[in-house]
C-alpha positions in Angstrom: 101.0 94.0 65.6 103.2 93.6 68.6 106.2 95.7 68.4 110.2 96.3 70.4 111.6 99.7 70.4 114.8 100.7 72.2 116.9 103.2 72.5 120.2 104.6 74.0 122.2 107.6 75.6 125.7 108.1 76.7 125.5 109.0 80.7 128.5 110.2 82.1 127.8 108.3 85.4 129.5 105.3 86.7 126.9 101.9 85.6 126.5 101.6 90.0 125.0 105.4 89.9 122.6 105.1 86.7 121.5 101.8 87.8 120.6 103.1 91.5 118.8 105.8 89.6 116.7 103.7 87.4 115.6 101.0 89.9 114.4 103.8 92.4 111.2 103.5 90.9 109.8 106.0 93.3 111.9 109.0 91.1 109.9 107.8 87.4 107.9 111.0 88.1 111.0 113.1 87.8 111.6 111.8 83.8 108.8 109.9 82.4 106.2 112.3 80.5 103.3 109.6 80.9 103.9 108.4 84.9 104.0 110.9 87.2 104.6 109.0 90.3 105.4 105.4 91.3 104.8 104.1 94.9 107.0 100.2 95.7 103.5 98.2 97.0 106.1 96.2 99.7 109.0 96.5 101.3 110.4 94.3 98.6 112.5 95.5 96.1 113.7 92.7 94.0 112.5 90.5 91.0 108.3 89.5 92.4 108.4 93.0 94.1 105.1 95.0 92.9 104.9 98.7 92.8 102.1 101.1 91.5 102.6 103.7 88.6 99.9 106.9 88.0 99.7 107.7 84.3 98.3 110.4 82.4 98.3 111.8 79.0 95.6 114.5 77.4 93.2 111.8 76.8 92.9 110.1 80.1 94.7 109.0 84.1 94.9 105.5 84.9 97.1 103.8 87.3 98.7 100.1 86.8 100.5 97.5 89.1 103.9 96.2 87.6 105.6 93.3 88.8 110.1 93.5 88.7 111.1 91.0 86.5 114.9 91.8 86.1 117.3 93.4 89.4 121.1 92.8 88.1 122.7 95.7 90.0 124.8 97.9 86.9 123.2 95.7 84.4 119.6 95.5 83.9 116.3 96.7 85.6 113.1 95.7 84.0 109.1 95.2 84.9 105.8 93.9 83.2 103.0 95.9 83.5 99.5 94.5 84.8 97.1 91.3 83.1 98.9 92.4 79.3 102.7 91.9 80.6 104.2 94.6 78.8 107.3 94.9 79.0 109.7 97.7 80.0 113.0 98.3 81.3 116.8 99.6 81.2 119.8 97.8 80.4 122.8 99.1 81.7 126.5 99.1 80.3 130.1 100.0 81.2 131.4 102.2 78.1 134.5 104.3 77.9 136.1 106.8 80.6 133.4 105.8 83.5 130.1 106.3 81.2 127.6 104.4 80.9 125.5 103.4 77.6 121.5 103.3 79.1 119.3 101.6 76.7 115.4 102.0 77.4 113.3 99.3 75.9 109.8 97.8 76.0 108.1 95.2 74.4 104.6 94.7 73.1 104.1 90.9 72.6 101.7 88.3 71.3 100.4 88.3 75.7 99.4 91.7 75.4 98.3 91.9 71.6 95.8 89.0 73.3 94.9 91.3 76.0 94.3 94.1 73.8 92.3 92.4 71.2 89.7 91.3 74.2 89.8 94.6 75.4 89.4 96.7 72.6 88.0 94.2 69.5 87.9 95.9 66.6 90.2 98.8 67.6 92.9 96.8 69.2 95.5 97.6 66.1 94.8 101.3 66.6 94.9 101.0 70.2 97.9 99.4 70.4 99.8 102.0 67.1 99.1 104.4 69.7 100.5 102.6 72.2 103.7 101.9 70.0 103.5 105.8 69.2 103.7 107.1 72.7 106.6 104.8 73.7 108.4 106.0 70.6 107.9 109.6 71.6 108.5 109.2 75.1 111.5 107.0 75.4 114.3 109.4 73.7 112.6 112.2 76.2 112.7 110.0 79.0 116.6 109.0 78.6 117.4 112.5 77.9 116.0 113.7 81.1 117.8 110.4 83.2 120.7 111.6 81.6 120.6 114.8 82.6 119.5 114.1 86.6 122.5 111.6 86.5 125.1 114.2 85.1 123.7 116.8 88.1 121.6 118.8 85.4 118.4 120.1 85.9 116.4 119.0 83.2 114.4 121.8 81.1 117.5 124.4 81.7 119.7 123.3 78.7 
């Protein structure tokens, strides 16, 4: 039941500005429409550095510690969230006339299908379609607002 989704956009930024974007994980508030607000737990910034995201949807608020697993300045920034070690993150390319092609992704694999069947038993499949659900809904808003903050838009006004 695990599951990848990604998708992309066409940000007409240079790779250096939508990466610095992206890894500033104290921003997520400003374009994710599930995390409000991210806090870095150290000074630490790199892969092993820890930060806290605050959640909410119209069912519940929870908060979770994700760990950086990927820092390649202009190429890719990625973390796992808590015990199931989901995955998210943004790759970053270099495409024509100073873009830059930003590809969101996460990944729901056979760690956290564990974690989810122990936590939810018999409702772990539905549990996690809604999971899978949510991240397909909220990724294509997500890169849409990014793209918009990175080309000096305020998002909403289009």
């Amino acid at each position: 039941m695990g599951y990848e989704l990604a998708e992309s956009v066409l940000v007409q930024a240079s790779p250096r500005e939508v990466f610095g974007l992206v890894s500033d994980v104290t921003r997520t508030g400003e374009w994710s429409p599930v995390c409000y607000a991210c806090e870095w737990n150290s000074d630490g910034r790199g892969v092993g550095a820890t930060f806290t995201g605050h959640n909410r949807n119209p069912e519940r608020e929870w908060s979770t510690v994700s760990t950086v697993v990927a820092n390649t300045p202009d190429e890719e920034f990625a973390w796992e969230v808590g015990a199931g070690r989901a995955r998210w993150g943004y790759r970053i390319a270099a495409a024509p006339d100073g873009a830059t092609e930003l590809t969101e992704y996460t990944v729901f694999g056979p760690t956290t299908e564990a974690v989810f069947t122990e936590r939810y038993g018999d409702r772990a499949d539905d549990e996690i379609a809604k999971r899978r659900d949510a991240a397909a809904a909220g990724i294509p808003v997500t890169l849409q607002r990014i793209k918009a903050i990175a080309e000096g838009a305020v998002p909403g006004t289009d």
